[in-house]
C-alpha positions in Angstrom: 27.9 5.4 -19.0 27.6 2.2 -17.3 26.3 4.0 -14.1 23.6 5.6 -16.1 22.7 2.9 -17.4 22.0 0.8 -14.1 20.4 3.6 -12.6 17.9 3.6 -15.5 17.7 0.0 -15.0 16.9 0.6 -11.1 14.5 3.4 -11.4 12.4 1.5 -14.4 12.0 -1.7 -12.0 11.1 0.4 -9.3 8.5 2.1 -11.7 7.2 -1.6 -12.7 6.8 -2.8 -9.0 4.9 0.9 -8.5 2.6 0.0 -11.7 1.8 -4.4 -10.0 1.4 -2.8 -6.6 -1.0 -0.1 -7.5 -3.0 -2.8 -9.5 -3.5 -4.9 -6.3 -4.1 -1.9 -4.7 -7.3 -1.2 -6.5 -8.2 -4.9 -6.4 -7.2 -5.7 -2.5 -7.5 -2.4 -0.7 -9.4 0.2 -2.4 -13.1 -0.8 -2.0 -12.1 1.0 2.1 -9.4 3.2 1.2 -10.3 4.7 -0.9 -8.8 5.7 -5.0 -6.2 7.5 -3.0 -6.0 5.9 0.2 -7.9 8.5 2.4 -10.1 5.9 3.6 -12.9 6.8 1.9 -13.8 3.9 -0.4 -17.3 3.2 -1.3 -17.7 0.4 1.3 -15.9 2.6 4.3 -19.8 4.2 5.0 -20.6 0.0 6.0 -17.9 0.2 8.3 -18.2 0.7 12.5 -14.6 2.7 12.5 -13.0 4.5 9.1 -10.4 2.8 7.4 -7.0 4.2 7.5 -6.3 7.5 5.7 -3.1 6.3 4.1 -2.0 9.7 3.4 -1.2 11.5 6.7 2.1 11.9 8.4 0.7 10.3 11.6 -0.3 7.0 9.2 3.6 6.4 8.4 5.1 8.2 11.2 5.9 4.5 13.4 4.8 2.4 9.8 8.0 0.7 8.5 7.8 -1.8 5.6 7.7 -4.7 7.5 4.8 -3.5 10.1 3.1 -2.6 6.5 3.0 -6.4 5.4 2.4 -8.0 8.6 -0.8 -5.7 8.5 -1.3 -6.6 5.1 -1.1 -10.5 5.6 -2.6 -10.6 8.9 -5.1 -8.0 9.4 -5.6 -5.4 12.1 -7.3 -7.2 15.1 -9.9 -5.3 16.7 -10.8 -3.5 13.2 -12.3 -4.5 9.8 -9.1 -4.6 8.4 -8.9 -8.4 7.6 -5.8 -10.3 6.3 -4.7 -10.8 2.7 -2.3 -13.5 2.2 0.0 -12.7 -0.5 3.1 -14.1 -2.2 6.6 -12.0 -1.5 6.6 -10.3 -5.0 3.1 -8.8 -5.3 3.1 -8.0 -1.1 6.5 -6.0 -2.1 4.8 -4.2 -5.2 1.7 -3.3 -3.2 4.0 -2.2 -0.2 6.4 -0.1 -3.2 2.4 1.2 -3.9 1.3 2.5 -1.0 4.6 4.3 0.1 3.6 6.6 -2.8 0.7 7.8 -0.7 3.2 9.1 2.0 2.5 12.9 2.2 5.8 15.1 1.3 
């Protein structure tokens, strides 16, 4: 009983972090990316190269977590991508966010 209750526990936080990460999502990143991270936002047409297509295997096939963030926080050189300096706990929600949009 106890084990079903901490895996509830687990999987309800992990739901929370999903729910924070997809709101700074929408407010950070998908103006390019797009609603579902294809990279077709409304301001992607502005841009000289499209944005990322979050979505594809060969987006996440060498992306780890930690490249994720630095990419986040520092920007892409050489792109449009600029850098969004965020705090540990919203950068892990958004990071928790986007591997949602990993394809199966």
């Amino acid at each position: 009983m106890t084990t079903l209750i901490l895996l509830t526990a687990l999987f309800t936080a992990d739901a929370a972090d999903t729910d924070a990460g997809r709101s700074g999502y929408v407010a950070k990143c998908q103006a390019c990316h797009g609603p579902g991270g294809k990279g077709d936002g409304p301001a992607s047409g502005a841009l000289p190269k499209k944005p990322a297509d979050m979505t594809t295997a060969a987006f996440w096939k060498n992306m780890s977590d930690e490249k994720l963030k630095a990419t986040i926080t520092k920007g892409k050189p050489g792109s449009a991508m600029r850098g969004f300096p965020m705090k540990p706990e919203p950068l892990s929600d958004l990071v928790a966010y986007l591997n949602t949009l990993k394809p199966e």
